[in-house]
C-alpha positions as CSV (number, residue, x, y, z in Angstrom):
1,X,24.8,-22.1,-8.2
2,X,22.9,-21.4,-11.3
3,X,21.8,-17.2,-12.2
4,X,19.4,-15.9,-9.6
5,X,16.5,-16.0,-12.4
6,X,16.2,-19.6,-11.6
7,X,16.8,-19.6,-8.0
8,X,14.1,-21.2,-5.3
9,X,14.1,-17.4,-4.1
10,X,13.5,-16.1,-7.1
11,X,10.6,-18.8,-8.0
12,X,8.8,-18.0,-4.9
13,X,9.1,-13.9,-5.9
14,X,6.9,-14.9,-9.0
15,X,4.7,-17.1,-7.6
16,X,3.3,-14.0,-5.1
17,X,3.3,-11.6,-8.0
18,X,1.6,-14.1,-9.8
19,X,-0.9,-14.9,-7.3
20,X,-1.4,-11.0,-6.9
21,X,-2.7,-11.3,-10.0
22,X,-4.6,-14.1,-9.7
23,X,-6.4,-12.8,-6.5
24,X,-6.9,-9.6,-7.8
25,X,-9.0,-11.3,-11.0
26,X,-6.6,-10.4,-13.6
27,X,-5.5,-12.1,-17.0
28,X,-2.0,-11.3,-17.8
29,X,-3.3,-8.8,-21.1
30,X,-5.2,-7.1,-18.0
31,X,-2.5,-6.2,-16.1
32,X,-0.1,-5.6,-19.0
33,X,-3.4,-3.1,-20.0
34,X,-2.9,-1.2,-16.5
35,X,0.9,-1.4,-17.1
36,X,0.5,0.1,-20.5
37,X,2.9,-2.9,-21.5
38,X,2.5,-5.4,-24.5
39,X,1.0,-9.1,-22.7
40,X,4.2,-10.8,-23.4
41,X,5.7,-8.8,-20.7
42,X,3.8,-10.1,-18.0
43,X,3.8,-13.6,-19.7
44,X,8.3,-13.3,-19.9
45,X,7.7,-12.0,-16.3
46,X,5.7,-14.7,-15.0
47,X,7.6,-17.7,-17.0
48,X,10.7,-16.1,-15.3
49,X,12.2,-15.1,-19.2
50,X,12.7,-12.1,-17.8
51,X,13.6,-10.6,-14.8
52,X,11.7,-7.7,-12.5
53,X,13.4,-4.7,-11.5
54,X,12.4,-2.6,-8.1
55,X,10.2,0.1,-10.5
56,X,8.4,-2.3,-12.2
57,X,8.0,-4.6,-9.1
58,X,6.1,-1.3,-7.7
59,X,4.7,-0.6,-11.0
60,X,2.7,-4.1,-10.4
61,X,1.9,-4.1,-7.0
62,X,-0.1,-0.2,-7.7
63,X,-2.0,-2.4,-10.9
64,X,-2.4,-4.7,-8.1
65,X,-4.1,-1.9,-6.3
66,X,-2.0,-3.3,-3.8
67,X,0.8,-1.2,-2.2
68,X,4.7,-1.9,-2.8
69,X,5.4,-2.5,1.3
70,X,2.2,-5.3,1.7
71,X,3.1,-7.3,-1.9
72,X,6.9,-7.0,-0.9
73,X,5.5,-8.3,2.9
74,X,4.3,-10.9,1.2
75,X,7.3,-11.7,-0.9
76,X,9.7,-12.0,2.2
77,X,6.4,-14.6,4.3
78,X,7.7,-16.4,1.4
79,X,11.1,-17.1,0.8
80,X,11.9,-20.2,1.3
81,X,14.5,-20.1,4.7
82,X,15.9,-16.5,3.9
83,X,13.5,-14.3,6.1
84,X,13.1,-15.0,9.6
85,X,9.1,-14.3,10.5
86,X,9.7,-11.3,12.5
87,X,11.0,-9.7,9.5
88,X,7.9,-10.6,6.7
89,X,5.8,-9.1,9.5
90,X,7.6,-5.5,8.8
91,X,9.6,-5.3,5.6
92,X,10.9,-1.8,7.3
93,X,12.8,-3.3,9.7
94,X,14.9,-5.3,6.9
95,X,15.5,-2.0,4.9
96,X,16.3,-0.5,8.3
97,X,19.1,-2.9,9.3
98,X,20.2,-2.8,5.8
99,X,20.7,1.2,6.5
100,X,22.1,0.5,9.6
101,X,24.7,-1.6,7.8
102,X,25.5,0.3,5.7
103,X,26.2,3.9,7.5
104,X,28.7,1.4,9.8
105,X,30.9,0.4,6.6
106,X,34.6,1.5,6.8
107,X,36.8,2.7,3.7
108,X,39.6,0.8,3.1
109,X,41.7,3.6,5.2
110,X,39.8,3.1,7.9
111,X,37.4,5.3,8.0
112,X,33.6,5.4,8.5
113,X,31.6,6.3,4.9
């Protein structure tokens, strides 16, 4: 499998954030403007040069005037065969079984984390 920065999951990440933008009636140098980033960061971003990290995914989605939880909702509607629908309707109850299985991890010993 090749690096996750060229992964169908990954493409379809952009393509929201890009249509974010696009909805929202932004060029790239207006959204790197509300970022207080040069234009070539949004342009690396979008051309998948460079990937996004959690802040700046956050970061976008408030330049957006979007909030994190509705652009991530709309990340997870579309991945292509990773989310089930029940899921992109409530991104919560993804980070909630994530939680979930997490606090249930053992140690190698044996015992609960």
């Amino acid at each position: 499998m090749t690096g996750t920065l060229y992964s169908d999951a990954y493409a379809a990440f952009v393509e929201v954030v890009v249509a974010a933008r696009r909805t929202a009636g932004l060029t790239q140098a207006d959204l790197a403007s509300r970022l207080h980033r040069p234009q070539s960061f949004v342009s690396k971003s979008e051309r998948k040069e460079r990937r996004l990290d959690v802040v700046e995914f956050v970061e976008i989605a408030e330049a957006l005037a979007l909030s994190p939880a509705e652009l991530f909702a709309r990340v997870l509607a579309a991945l292509p065969g990773v989310v089930s629908e029940d899921r992109a309707q409530d991104p919560r109850e993804g980070i909630r079984n994530a939680k979930s299985s997490v606090e249930k991890k053992e140690t190698p010993r044996g015992r609960k984390r």
